[in-house]
TIVOKE-735728 format. One record per residue (C-alpha): chain; x, y, z. Coordinates in nm, 2 decimals. Layout:
<rs>
r chaine A; xx X; yy Y; zz Z
...
</rs>
This chain:
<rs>
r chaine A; xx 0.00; yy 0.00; zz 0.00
r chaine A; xx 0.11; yy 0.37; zz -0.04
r chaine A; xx 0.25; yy 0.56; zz 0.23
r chaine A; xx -0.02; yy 0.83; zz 0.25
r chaine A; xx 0.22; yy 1.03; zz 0.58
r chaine A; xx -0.05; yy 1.25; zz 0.77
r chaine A; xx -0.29; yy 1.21; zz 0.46
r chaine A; xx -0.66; yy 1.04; zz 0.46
r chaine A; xx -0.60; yy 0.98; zz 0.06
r chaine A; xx -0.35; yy 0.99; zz -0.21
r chaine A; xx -0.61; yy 1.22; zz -0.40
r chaine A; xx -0.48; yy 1.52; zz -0.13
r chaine A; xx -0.20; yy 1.71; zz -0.27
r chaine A; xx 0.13; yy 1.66; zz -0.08
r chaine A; xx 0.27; yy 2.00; zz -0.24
r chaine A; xx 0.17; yy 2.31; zz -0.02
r chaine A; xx -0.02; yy 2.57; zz -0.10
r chaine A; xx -0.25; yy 2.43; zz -0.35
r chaine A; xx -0.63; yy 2.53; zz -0.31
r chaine A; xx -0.80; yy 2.15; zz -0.28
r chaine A; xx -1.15; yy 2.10; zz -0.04
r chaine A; xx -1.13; yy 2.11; zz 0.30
r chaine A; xx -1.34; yy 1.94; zz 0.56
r chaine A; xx -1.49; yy 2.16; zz 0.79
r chaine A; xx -1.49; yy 2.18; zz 1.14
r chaine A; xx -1.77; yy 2.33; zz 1.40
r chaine A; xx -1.69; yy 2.51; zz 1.75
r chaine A; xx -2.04; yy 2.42; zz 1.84
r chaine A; xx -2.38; yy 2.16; zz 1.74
r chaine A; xx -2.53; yy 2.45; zz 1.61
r chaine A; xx -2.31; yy 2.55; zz 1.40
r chaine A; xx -2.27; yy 2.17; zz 1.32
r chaine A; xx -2.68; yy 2.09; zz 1.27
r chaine A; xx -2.67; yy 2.42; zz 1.06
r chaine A; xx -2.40; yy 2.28; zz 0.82
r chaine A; xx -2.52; yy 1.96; zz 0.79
r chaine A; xx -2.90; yy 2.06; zz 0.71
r chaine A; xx -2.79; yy 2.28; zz 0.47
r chaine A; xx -2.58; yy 2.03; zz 0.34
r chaine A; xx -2.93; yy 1.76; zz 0.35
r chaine A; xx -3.09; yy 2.05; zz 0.08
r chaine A; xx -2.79; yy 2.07; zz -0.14
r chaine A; xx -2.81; yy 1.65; zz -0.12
r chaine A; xx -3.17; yy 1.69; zz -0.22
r chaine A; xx -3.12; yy 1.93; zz -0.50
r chaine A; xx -2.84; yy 1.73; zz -0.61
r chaine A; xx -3.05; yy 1.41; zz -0.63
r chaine A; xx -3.30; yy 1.65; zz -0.88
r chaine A; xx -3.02; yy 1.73; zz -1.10
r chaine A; xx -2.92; yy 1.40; zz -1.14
r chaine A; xx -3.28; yy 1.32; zz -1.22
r chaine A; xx -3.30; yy 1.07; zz -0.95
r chaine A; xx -3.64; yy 1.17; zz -0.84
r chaine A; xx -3.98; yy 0.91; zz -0.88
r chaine A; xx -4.34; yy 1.08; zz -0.75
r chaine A; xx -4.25; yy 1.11; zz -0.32
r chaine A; xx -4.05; yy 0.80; zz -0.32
r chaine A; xx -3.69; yy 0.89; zz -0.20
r chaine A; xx -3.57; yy 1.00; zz 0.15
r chaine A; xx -3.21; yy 1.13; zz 0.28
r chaine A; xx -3.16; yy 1.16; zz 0.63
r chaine A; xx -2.88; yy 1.36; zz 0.86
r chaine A; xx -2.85; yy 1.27; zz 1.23
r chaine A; xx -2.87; yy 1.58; zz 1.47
r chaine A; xx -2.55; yy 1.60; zz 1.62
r chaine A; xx -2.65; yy 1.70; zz 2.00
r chaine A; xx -2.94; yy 1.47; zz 1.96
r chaine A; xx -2.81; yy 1.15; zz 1.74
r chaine A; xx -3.17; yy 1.00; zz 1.86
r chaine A; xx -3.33; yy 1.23; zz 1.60
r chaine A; xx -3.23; yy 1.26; zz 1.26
r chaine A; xx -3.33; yy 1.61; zz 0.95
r chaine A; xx -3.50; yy 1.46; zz 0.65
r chaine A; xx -3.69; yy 1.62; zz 0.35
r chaine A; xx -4.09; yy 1.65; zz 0.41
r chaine A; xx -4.29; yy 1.40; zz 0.25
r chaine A; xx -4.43; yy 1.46; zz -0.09
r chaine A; xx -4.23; yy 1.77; zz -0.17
r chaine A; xx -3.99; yy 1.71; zz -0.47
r chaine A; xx -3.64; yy 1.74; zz -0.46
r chaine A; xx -3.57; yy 2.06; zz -0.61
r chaine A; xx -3.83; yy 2.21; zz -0.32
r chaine A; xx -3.65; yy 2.10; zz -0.04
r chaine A; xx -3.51; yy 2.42; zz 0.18
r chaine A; xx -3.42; yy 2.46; zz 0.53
r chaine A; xx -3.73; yy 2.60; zz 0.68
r chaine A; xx -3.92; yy 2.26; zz 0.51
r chaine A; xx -3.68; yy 1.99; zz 0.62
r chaine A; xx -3.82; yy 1.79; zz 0.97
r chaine A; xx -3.68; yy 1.63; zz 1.25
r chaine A; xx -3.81; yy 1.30; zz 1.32
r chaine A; xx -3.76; yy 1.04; zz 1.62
r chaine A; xx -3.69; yy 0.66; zz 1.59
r chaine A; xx -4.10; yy 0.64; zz 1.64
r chaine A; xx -4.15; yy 0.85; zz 1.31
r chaine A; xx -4.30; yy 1.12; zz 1.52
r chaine A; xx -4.23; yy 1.47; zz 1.41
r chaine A; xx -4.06; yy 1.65; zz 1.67
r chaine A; xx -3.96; yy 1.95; zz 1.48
r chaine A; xx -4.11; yy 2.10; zz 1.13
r chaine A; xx -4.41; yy 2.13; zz 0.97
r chaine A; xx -4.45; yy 1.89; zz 0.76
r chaine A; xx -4.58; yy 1.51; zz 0.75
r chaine A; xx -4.27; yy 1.24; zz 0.69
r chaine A; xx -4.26; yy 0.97; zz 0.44
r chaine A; xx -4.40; yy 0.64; zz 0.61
r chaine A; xx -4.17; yy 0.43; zz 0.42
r chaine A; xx -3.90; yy 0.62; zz 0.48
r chaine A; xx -3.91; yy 0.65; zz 0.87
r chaine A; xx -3.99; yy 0.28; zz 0.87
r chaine A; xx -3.66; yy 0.17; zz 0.73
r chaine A; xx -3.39; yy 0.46; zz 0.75
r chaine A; xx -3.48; yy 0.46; zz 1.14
r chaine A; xx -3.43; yy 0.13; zz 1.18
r chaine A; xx -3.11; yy 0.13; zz 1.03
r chaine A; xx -3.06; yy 0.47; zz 1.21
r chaine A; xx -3.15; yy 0.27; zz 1.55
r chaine A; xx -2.95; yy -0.04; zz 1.46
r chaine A; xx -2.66; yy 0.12; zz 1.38
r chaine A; xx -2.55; yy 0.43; zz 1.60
r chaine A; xx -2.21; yy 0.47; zz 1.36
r chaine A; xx -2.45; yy 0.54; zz 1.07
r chaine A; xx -2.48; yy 0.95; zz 1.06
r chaine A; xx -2.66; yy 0.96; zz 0.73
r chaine A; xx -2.87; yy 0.76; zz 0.42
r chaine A; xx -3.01; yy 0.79; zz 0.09
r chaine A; xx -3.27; yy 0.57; zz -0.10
r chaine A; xx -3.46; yy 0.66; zz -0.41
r chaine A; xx -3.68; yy 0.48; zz -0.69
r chaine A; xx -3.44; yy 0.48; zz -0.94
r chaine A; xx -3.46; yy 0.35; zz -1.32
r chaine A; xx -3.12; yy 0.14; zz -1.31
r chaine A; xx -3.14; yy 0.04; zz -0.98
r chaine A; xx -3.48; yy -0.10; zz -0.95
r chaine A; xx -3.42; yy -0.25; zz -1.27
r chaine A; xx -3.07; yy -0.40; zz -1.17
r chaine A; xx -3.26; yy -0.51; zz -0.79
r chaine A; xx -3.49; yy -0.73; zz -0.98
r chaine A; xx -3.21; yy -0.94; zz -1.07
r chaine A; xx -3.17; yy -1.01; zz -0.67
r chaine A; xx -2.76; yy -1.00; zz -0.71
r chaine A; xx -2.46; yy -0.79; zz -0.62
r chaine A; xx -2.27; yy -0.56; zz -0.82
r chaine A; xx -2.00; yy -0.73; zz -1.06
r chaine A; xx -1.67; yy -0.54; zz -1.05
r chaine A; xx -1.67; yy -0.48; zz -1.39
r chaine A; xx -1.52; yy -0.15; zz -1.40
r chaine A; xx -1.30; yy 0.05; zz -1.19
r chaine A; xx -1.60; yy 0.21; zz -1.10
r chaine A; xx -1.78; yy -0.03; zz -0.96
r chaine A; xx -1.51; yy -0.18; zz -0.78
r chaine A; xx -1.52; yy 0.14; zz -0.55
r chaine A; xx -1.83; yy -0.07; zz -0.45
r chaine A; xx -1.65; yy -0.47; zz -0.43
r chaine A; xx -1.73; yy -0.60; zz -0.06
r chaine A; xx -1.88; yy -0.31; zz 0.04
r chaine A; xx -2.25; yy -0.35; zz -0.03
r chaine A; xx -2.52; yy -0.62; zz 0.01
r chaine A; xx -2.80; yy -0.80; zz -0.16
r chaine A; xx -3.13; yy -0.78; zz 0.08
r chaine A; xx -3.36; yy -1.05; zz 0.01
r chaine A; xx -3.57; yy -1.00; zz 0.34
r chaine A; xx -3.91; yy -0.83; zz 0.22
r chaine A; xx -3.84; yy -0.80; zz -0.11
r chaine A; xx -4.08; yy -0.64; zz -0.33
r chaine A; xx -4.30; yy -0.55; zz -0.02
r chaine A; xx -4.35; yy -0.18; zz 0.07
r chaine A; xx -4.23; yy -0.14; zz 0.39
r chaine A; xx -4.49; yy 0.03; zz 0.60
r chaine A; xx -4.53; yy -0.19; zz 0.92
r chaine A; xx -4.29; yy -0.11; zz 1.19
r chaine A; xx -4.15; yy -0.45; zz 1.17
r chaine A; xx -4.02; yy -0.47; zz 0.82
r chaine A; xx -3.76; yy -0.23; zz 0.93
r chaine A; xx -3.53; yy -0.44; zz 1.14
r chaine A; xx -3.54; yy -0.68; zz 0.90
r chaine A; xx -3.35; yy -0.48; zz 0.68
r chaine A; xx -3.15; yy -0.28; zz 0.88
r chaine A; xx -2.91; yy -0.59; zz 1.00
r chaine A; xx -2.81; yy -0.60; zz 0.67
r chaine A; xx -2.61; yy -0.25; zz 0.67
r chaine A; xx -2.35; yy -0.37; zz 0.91
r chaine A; xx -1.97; yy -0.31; zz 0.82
r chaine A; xx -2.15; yy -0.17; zz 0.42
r chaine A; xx -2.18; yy 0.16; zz 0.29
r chaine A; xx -2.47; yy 0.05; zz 0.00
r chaine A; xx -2.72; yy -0.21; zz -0.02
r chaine A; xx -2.95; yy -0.33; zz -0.34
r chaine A; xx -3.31; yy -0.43; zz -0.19
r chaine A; xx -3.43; yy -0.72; zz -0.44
r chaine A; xx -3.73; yy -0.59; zz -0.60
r chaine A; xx -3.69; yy -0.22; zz -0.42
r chaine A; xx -3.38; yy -0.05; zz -0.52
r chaine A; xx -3.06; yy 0.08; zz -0.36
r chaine A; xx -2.96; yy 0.26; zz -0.03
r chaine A; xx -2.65; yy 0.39; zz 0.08
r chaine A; xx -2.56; yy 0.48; zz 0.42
r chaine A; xx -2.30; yy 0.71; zz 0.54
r chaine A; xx -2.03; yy 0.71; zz 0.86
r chaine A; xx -1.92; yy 1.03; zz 0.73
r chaine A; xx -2.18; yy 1.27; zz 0.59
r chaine A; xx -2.49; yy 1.34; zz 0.38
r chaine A; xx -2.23; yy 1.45; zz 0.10
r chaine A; xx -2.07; yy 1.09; zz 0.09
r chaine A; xx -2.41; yy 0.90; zz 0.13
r chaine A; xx -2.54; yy 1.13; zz -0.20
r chaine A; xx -2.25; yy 1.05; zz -0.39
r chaine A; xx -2.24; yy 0.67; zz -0.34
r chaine A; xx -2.61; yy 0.68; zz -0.39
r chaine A; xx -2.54; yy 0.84; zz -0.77
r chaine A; xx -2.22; yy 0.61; zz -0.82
r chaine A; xx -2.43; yy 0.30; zz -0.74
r chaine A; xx -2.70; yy 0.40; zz -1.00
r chaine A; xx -2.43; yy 0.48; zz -1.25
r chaine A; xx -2.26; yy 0.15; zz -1.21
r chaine A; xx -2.57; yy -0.01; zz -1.22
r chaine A; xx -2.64; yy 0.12; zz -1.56
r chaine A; xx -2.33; yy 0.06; zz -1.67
r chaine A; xx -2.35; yy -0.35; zz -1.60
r chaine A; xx -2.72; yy -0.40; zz -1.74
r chaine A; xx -2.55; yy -0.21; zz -2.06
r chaine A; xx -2.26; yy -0.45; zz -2.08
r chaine A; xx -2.48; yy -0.72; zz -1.98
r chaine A; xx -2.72; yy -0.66; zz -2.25
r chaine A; xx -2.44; yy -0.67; zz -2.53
r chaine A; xx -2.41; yy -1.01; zz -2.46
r chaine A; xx -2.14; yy -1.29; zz -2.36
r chaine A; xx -1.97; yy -1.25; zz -1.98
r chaine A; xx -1.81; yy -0.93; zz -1.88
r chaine A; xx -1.45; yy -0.95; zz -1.76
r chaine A; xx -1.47; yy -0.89; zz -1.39
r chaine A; xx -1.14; yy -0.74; zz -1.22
r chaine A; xx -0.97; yy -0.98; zz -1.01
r chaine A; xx -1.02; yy -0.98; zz -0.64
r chaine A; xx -0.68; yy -0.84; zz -0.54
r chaine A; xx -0.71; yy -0.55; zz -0.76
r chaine A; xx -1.07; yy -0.47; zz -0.72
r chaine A; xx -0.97; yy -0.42; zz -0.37
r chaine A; xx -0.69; yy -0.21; zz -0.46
r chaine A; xx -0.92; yy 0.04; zz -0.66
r chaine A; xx -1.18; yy 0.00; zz -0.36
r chaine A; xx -0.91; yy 0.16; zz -0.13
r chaine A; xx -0.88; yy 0.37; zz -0.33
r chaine A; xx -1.16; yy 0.57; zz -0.48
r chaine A; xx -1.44; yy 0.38; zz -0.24
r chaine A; xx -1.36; yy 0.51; zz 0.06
r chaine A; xx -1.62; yy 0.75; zz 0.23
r chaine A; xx -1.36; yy 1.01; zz 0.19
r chaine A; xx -1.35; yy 1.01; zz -0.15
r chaine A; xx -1.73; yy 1.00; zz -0.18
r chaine A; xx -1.73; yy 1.35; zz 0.02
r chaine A; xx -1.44; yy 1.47; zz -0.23
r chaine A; xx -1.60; yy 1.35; zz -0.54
r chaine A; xx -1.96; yy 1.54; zz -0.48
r chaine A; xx -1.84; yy 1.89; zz -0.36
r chaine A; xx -1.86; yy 2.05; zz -0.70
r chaine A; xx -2.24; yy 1.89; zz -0.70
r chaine A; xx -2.35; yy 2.05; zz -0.41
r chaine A; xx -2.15; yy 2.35; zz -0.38
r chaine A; xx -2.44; yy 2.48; zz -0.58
r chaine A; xx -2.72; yy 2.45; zz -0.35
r chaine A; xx -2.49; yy 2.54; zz -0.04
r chaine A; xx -2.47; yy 2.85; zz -0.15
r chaine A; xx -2.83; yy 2.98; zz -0.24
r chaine A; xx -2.90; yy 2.84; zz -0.56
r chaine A; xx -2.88; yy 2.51; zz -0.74
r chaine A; xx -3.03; yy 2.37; zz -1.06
r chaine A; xx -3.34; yy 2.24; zz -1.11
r chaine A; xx -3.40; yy 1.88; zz -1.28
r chaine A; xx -3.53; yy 2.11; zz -1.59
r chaine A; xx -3.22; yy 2.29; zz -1.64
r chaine A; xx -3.35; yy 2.69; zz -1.46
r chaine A; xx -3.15; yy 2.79; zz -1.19
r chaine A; xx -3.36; yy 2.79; zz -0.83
r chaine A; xx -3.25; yy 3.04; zz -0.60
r chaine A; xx -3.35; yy 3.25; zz -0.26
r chaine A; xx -3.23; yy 3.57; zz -0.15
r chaine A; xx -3.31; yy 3.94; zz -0.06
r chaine A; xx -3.36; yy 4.16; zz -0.30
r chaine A; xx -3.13; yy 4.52; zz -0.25
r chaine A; xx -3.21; yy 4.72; zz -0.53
r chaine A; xx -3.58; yy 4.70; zz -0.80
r chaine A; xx -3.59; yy 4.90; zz -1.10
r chaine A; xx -3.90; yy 4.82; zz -1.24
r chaine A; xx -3.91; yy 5.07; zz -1.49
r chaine A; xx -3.93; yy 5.03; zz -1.92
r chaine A; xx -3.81; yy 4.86; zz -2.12
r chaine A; xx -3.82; yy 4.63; zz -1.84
r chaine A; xx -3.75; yy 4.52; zz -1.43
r chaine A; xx -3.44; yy 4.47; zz -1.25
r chaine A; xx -3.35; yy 4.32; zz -0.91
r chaine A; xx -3.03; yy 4.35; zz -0.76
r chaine A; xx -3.09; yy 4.01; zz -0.52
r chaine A; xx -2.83; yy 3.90; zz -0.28
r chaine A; xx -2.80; yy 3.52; zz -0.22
r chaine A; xx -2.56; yy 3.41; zz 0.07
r chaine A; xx -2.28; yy 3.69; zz -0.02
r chaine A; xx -2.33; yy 3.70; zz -0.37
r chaine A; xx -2.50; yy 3.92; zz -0.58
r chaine A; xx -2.73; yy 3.81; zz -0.88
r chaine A; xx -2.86; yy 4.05; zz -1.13
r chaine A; xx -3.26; yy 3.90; zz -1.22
r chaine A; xx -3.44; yy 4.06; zz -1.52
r chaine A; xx -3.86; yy 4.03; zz -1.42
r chaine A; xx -3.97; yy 4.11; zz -1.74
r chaine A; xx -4.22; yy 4.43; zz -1.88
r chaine A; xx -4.43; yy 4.59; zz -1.63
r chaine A; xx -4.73; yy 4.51; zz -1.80
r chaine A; xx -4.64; yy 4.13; zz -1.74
r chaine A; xx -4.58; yy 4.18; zz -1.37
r chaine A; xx -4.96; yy 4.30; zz -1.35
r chaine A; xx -5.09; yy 3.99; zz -1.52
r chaine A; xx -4.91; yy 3.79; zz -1.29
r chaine A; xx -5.11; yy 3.97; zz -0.98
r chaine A; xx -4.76; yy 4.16; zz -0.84
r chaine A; xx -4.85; yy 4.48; zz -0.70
r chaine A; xx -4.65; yy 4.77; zz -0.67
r chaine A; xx -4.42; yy 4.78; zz -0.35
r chaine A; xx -4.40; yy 4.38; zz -0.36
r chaine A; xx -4.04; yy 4.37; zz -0.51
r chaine A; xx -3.88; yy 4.64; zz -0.30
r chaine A; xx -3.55; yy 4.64; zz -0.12
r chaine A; xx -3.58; yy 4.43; zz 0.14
r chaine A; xx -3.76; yy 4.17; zz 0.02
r chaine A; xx -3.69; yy 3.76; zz 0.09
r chaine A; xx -3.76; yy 3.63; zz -0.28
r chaine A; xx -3.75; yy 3.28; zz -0.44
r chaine A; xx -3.68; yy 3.29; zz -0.80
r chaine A; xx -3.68; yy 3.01; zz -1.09
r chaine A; xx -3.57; yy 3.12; zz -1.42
r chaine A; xx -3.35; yy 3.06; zz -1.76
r chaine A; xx -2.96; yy 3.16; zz -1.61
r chaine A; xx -2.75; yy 3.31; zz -1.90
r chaine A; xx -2.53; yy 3.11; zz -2.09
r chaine A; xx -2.30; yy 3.07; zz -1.81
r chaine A; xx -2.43; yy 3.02; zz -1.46
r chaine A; xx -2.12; yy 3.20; zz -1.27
r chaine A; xx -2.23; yy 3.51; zz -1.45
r chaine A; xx -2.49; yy 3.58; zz -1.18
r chaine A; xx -2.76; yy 3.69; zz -1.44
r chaine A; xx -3.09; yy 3.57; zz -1.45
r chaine A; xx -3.47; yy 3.58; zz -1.64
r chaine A; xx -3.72; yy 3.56; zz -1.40
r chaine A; xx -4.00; yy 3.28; zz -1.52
r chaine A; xx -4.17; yy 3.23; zz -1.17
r chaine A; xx -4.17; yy 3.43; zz -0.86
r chaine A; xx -4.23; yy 3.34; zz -0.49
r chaine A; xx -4.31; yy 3.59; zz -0.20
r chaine A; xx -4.36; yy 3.36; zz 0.13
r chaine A; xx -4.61; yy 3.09; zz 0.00
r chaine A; xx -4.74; yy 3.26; zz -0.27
r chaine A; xx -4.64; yy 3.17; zz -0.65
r chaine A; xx -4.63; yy 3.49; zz -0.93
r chaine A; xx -4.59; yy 3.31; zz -1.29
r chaine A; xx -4.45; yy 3.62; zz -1.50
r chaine A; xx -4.53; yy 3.42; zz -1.83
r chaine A; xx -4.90; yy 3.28; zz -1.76
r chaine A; xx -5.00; yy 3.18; zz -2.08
r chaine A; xx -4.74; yy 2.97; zz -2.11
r chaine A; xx -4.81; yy 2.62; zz -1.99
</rs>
């Protein structure tokens, strides 16, 4: 094996100086449960992008870190892309909501608490209804390391056979299958999908979640062109595995992905941009609006179309003044970094303004 010295991976640079991704680190739980919520809605939005969304099926949970008993998921039956702080819940080992508004997924509490329970080293999970995965559960077998990628995964996930096919519901379907996370970071439920579950952080468990997908693609590809793939010998599958499968790397690989959401904005599974801020400047004069809109320290220039087509939309005068919390979704410029955006839909607290109404 390499020498790695004071390093967690050969990925780090060992020259000085270089700018590479830090993990953080928190004087306090709050400002630990902050990062790691906000960290939950980048997942979420993440999980959107990568089009890994199916009606409300799909849950990530976080634990709390001064209460590891109770653990930050996304409200049941709001889609990805929707997820913000002020939605996410905290829910008990009971599936009672202890903190939040909304209602939790029943399917969700029933197994990601169980494993949450079972397993007090597990800090976070991910599941979804996924096209390659479902697909690749039905087969009821584990990954082949086929690739280098999917040797990233080689003894380190499970095939669960216990309830498969059955939605899990009743209170006792989840121990069941939380036995089966022990010592694993993924698991394919026959007939269900994947899971992956985390020791390190949401960020890991996201990532992991997207690889296993990927690499399940990838072998029902190669698997459909016919004759035997050529699997990578043990030895070196566990080489690679060392390697790029740690949950390390999985935190390394994603922060590009959800560096977007963590800071104010993120994409949306239709390719507009999503974002929240405070508007500091309006000019709503012709030819047409402008907000100056401040989202977490930077500032975004959003064009909200003709006057005329603020009024159809029901916006009154004095609603986008400086001041102002605002949601926006709209068409970003060519280039995202460029902080310019057209306004398609607007959002003042619960309330939705479409500036294009006819369209549908």
């Amino acid at each position: 094996m390499v020498d790695l010295g004071n390093r967690v991976s050969i990925y780090q640079p060992e020259q000085e100086g270089l700018k590479f991704p830090e993990e953080p680190h928190f004087n306090s739980n709050e400002e630990l449960r902050l990062y790691r919520k906000k960290r939950l809605v980048a997942a979420c939005h993440f999980f959107a992008q990568q089009k890994l969304d199916y009606g409300f099926a799909g849950h990530l949970t976080i634990r709390d870190p001064e209460h590891p008993e109770l653990y930050w998921t996304n409200p049941m039956a709001v889609h990805f892309d929707q997820v913000k702080l002020s939605n996410l819940i905290l829910v008990d080992h009971a599936g009672k909501v202890v903190e939040g508004d909304y209602a939790v997924n029943r399917a969700g509490f029933v197994l990601h608490a169980a494993v949450h329970e079972e397993h007090p080293d597990i800090l976070a999970m991910c599941h979804a209804h996924t096209v390659y995965g479902t697909a690749f559960a039905a087969l009821g077998k584990p990954l082949a390391p086929i690739t280098q990628d999917a040797c990233a995964f080689f003894e380190d996930h499970t095939v669960i056979k216990e309830d498969a096919g059955a939605v899990a519901v009743e209170d006792d379907a989840g121990p069941r299958v939380a036995r089966a996370f022990k010592g694993v970071k993924a698991a394919i439920h026959q007939n269900h999908g994947l899971f992956t579950a985390s020791r390190h952080s949401i960020d890991s468990a996201a990532f992991w979640f997207a690889a296993l997908e990927r690499c399940c693609q990838q072998q029902l590809m190669v698997e459909a062109a016919g004759g035997a793939p050529i699997q990578v010998p043990d030895e070196a599958a566990r080489y690679s595995r060392e390697h790029v499968g740690s949950e390390y790397i999985g935190w390394l690989a994603v922060q590009s992905g959800l560096t977007l959401a963590h800071h104010g904005w993120s994409w949306t599974s239709g390719g507009n941009i999503d974002l929240t801020g405070v508007i500091t400047e309006a000019k709503l004069g012709n030819p047409h609006g402008v907000l100056k809109v401040a989202v977490e320290g930077e500032l975004w220039t959003v064009e909200v179309g003709q006057p005329w087509r603020n009024e159809r939309a029901g916006l009154k005068d004095g609603d986008l003044s400086e001041g102002v919390e605002i949601r926006i979704i709209g068409e970003p410029s060519a280039r995202a970094e460029d902080k310019l955006l057209k306004a398609e839909r607007i959002f003042l607290g619960d309330r939705e303004y479409p500036l294009y109404p006819d369209r549908s």
